[in-house]
HTML snippet that shows the backbone in 3Dmol.js (N, CA, C, O; Angstrom):
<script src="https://3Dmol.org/build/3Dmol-min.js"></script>
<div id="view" style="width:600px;height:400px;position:relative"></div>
<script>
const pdb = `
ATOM      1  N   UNK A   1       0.865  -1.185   0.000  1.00  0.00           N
ATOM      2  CA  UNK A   1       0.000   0.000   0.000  1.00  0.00           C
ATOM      3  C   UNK A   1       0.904   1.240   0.000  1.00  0.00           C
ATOM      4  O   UNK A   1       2.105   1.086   0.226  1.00  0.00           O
ATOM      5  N   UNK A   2       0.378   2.513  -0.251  1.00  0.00           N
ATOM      6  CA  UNK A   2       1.244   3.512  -0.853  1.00  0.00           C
ATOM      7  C   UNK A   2       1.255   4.769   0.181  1.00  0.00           C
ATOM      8  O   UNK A   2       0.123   5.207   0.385  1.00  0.00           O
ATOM      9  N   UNK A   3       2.002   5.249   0.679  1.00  0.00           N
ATOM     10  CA  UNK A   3       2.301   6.230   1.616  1.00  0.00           C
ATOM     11  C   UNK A   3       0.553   6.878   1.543  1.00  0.00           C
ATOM     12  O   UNK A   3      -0.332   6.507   2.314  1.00  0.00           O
ATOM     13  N   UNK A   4       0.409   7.703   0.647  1.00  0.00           N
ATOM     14  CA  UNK A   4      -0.371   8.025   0.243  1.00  0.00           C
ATOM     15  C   UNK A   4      -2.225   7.166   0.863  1.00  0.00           C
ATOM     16  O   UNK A   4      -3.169   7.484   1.587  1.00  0.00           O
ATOM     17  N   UNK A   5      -1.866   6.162   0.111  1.00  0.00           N
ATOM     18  CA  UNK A   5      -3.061   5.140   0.290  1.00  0.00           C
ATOM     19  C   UNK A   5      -3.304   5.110   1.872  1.00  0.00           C
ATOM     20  O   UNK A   5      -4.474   5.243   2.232  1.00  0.00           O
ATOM     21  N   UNK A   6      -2.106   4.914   3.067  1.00  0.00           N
ATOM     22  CA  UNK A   6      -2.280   4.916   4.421  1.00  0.00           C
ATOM     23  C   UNK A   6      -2.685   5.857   4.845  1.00  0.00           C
ATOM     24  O   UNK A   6      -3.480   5.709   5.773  1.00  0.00           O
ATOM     25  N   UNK A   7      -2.308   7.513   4.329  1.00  0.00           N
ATOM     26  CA  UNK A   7      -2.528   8.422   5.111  1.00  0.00           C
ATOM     27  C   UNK A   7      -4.216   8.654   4.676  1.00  0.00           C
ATOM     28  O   UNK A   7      -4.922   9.219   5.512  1.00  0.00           O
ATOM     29  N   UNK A   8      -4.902   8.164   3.226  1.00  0.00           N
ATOM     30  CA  UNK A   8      -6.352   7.917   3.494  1.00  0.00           C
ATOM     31  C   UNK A   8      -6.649   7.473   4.453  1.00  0.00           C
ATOM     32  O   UNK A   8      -7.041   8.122   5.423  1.00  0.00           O
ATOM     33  N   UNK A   9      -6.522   6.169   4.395  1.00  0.00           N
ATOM     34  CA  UNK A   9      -6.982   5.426   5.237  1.00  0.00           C
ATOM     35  C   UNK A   9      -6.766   5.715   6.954  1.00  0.00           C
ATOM     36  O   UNK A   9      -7.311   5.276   7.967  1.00  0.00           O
ATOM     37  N   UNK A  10      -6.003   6.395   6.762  1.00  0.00           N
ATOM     38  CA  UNK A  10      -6.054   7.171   8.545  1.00  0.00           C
ATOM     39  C   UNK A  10      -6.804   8.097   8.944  1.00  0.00           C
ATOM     40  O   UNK A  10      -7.520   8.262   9.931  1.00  0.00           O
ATOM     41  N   UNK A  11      -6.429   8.957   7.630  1.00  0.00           N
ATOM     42  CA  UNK A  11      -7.851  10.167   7.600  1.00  0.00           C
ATOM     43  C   UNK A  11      -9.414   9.456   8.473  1.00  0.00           C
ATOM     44  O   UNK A  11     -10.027   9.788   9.488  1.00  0.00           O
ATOM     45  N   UNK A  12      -9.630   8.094   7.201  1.00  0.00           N
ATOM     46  CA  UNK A  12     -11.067   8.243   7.771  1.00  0.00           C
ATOM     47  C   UNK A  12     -11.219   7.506   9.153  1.00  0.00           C
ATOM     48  O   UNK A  12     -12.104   7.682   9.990  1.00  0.00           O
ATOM     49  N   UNK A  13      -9.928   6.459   9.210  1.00  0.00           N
ATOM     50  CA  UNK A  13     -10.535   6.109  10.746  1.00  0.00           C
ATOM     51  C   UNK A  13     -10.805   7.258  11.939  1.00  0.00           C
ATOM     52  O   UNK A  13     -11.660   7.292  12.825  1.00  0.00           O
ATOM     53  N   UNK A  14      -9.247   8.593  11.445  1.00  0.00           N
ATOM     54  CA  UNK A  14      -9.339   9.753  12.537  1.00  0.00           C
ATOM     55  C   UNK A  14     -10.959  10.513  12.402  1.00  0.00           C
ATOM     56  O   UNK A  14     -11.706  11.093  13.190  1.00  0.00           O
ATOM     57  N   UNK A  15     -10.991  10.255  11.382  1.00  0.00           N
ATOM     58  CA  UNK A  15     -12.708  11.295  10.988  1.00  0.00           C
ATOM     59  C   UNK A  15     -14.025  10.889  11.776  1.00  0.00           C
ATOM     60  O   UNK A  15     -14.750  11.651  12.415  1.00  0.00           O
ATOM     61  N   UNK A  16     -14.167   9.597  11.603  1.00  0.00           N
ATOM     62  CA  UNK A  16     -14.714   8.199  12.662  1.00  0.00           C
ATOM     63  C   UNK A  16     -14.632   8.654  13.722  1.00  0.00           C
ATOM     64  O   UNK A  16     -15.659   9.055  14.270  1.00  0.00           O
ATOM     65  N   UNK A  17     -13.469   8.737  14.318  1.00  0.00           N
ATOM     66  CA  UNK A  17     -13.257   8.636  15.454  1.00  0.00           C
ATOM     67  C   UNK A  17     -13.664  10.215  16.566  1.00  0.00           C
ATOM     68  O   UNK A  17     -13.976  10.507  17.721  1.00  0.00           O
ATOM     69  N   UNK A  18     -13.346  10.919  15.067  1.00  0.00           N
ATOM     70  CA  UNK A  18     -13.870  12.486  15.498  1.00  0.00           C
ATOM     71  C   UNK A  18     -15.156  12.660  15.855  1.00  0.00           C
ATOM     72  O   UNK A  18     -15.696  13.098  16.871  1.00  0.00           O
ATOM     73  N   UNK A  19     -15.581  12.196  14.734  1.00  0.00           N
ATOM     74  CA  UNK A  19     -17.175  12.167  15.246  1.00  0.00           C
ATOM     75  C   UNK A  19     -17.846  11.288  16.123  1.00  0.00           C
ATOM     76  O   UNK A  19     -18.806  11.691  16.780  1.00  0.00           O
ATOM     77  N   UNK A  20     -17.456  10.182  16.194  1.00  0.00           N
ATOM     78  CA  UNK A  20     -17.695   9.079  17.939  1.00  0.00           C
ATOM     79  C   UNK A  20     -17.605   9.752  19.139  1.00  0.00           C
ATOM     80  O   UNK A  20     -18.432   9.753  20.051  1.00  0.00           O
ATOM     81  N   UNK A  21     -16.242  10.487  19.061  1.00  0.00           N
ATOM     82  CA  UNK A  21     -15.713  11.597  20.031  1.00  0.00           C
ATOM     83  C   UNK A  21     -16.695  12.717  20.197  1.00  0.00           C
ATOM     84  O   UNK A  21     -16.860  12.884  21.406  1.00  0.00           O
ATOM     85  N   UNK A  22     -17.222  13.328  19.686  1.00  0.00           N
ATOM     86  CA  UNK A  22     -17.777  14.360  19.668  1.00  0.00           C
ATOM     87  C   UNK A  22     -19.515  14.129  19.855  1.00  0.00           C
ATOM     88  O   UNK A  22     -20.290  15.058  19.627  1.00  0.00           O
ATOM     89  N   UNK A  23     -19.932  12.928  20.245  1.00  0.00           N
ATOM     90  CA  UNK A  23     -21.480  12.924  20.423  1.00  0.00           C
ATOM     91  C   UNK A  23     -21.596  12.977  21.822  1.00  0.00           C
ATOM     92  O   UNK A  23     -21.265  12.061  22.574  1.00  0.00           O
ATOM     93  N   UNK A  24     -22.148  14.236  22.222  1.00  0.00           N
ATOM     94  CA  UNK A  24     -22.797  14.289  23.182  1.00  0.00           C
ATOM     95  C   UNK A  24     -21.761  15.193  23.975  1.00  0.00           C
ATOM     96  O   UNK A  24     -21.957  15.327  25.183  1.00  0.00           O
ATOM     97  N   UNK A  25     -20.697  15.810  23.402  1.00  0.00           N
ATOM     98  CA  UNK A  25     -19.332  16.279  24.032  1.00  0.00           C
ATOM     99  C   UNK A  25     -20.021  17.993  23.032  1.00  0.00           C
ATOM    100  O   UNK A  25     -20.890  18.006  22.159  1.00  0.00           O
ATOM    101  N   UNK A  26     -19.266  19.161  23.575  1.00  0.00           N
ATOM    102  CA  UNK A  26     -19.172  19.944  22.834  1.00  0.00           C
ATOM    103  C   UNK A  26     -17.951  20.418  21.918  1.00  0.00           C
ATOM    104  O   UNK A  26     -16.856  20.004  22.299  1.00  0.00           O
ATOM    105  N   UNK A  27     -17.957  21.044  21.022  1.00  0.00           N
ATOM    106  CA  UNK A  27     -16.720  21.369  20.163  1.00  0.00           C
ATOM    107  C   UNK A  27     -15.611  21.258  20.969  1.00  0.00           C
ATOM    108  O   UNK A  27     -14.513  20.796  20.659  1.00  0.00           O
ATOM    109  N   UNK A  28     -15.969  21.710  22.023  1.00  0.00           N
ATOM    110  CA  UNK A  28     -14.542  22.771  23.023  1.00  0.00           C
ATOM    111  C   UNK A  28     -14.151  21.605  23.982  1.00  0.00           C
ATOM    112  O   UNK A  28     -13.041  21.731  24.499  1.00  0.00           O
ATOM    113  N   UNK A  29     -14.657  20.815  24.215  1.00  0.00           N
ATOM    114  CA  UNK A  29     -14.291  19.695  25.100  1.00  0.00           C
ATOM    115  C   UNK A  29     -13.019  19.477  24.450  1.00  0.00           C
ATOM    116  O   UNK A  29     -12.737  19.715  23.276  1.00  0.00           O
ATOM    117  N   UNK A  30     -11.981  18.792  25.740  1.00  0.00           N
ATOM    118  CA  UNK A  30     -10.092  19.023  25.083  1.00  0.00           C
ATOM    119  C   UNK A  30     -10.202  17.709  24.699  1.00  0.00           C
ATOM    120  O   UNK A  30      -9.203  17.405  24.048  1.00  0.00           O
ATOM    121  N   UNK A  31     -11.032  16.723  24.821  1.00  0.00           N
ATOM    122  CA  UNK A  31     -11.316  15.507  24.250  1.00  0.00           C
ATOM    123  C   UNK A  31     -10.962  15.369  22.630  1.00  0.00           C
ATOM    124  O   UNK A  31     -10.143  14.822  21.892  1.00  0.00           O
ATOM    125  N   UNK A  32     -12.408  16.439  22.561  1.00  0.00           N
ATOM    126  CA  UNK A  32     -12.909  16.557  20.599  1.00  0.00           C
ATOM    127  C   UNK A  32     -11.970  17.378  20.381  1.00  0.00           C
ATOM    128  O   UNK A  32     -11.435  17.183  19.289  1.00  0.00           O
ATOM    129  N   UNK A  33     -11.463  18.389  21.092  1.00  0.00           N
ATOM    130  CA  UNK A  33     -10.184  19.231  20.219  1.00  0.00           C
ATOM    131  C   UNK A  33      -8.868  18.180  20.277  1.00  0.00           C
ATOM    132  O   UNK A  33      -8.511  17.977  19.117  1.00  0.00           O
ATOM    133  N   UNK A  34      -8.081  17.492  21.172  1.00  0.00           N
ATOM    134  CA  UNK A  34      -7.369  16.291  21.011  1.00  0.00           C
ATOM    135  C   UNK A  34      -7.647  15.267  19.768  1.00  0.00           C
ATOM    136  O   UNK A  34      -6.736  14.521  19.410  1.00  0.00           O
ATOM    137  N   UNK A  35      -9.159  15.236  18.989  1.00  0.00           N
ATOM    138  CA  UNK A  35      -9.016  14.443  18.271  1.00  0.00           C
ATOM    139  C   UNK A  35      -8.880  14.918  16.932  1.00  0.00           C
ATOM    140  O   UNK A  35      -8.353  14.476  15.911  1.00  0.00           O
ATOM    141  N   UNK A  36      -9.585  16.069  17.272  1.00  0.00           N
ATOM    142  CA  UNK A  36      -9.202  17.240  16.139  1.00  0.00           C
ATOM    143  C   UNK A  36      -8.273  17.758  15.443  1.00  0.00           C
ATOM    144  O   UNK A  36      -8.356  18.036  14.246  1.00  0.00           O
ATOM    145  N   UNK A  37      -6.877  17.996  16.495  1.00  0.00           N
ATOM    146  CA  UNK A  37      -6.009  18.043  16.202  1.00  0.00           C
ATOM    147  C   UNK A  37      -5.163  17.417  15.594  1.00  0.00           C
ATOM    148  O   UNK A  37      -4.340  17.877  14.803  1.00  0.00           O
ATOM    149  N   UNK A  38      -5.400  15.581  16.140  1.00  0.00           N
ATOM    150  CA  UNK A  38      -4.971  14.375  14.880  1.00  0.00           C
ATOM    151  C   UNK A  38      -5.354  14.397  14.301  1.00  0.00           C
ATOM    152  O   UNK A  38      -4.645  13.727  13.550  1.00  0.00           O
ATOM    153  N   UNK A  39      -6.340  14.739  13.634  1.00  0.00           N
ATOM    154  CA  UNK A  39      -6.576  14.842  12.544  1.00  0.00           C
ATOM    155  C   UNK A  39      -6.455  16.003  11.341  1.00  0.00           C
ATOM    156  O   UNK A  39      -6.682  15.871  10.138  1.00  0.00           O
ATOM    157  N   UNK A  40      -6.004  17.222  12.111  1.00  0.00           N
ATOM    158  CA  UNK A  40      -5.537  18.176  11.308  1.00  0.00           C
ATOM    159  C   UNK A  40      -3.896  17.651  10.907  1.00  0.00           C
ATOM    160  O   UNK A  40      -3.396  17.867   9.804  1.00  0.00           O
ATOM    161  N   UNK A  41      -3.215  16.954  11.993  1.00  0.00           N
ATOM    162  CA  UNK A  41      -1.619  16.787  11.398  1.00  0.00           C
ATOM    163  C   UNK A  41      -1.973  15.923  10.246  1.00  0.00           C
ATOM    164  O   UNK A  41      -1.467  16.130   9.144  1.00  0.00           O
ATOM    165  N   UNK A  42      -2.814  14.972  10.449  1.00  0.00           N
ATOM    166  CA  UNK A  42      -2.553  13.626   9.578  1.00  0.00           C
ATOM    167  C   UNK A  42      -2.679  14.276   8.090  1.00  0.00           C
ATOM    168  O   UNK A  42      -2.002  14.045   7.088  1.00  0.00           O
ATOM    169  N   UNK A  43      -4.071  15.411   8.333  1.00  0.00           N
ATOM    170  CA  UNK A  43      -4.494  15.784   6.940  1.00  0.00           C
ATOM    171  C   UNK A  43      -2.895  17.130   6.230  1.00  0.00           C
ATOM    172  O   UNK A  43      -2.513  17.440   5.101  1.00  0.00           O
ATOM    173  N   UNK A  44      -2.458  17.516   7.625  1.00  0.00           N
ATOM    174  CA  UNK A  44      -1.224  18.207   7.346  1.00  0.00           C
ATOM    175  C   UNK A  44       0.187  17.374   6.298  1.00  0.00           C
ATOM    176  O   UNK A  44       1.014  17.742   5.464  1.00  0.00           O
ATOM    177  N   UNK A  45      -0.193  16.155   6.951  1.00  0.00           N
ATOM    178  CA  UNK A  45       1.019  15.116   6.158  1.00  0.00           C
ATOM    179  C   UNK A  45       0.616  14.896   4.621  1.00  0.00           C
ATOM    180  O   UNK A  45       1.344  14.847   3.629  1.00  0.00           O
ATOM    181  N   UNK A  46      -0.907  14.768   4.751  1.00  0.00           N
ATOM    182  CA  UNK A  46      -1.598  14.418   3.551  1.00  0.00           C
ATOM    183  C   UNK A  46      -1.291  15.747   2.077  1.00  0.00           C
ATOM    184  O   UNK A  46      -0.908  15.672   0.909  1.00  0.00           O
ATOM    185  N   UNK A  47      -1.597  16.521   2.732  1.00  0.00           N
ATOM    186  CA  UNK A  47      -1.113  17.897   1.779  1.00  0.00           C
ATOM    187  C   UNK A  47       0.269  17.603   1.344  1.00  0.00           C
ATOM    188  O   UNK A  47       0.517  17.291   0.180  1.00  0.00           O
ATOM    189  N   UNK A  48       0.913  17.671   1.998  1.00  0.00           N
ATOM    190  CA  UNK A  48       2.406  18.066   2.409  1.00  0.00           C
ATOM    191  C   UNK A  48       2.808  16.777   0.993  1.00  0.00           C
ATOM    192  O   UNK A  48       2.986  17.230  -0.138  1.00  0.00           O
ATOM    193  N   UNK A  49       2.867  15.873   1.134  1.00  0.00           N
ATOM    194  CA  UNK A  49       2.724  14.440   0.462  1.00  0.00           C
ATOM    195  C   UNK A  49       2.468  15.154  -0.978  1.00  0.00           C
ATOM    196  O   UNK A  49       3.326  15.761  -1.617  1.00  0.00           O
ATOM    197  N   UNK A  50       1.376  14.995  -1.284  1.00  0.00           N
ATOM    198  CA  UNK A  50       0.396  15.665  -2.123  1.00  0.00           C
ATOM    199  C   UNK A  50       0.906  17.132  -3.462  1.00  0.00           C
ATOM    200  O   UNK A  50       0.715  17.421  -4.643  1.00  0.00           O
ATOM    201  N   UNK A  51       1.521  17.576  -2.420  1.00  0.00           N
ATOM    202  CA  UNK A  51       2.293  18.921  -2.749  1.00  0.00           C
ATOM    203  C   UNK A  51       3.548  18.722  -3.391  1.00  0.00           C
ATOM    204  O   UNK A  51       3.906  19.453  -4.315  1.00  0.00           O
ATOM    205  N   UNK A  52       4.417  17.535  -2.850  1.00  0.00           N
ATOM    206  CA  UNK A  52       5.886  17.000  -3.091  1.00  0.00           C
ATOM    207  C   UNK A  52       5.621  16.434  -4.508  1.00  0.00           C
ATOM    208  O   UNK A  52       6.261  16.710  -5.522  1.00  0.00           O
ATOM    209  N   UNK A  53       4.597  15.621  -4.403  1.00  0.00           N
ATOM    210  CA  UNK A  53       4.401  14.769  -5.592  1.00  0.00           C
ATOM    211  C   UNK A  53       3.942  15.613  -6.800  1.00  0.00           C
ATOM    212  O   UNK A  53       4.634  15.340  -7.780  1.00  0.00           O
ATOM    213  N   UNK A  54       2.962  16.587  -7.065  1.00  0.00           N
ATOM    214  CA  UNK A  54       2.984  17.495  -7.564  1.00  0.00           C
ATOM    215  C   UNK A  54       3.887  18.222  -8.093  1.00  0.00           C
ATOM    216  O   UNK A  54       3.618  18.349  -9.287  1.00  0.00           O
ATOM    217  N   UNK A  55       4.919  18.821  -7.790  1.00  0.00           N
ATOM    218  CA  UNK A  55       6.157  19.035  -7.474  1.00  0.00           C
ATOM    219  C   UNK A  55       6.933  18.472  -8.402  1.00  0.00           C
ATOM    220  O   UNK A  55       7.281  18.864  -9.516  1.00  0.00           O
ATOM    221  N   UNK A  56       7.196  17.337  -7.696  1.00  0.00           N
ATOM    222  CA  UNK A  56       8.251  16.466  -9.087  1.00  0.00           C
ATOM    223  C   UNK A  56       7.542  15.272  -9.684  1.00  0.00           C
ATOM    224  O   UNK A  56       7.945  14.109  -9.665  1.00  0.00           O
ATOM    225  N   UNK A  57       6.235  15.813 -10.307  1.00  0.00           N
ATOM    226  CA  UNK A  57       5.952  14.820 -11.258  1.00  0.00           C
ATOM    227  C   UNK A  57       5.945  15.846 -12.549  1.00  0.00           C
ATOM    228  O   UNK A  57       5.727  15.413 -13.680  1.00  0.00           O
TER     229      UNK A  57
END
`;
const viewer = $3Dmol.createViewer("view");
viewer.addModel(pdb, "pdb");
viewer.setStyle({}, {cartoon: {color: "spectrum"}});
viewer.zoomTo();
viewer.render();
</script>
């Protein structure tokens, strides 16, 4: 599987998991922002990736 292909596939388990996290919690709970935040790096790697390849293709 392809750098790429994993960091999907992390995306949506973190996305999942964001929203599991977040029922019944409010935005601001350090819970849902903790999960939030993994999921902003992961999608940070995802760009970043994304951008390189772009780049030198």
């Amino acid at each position: 599987m392809s750098e790429i292909s994993e960091l999907i596939e992390r995306i949506e388990e973190l996305r999942l998991n964001m929203i599991k996290t977040k029922e019944g919690r409010a935005y601001t709970d350090p819970v849902v922002v903790a999960a939030s935040q993994e999921l902003d790096h992961v999608l940070d790697l995802y760009q970043e990736m994304l951008m390189k390849k772009a780049g030198n293709g």
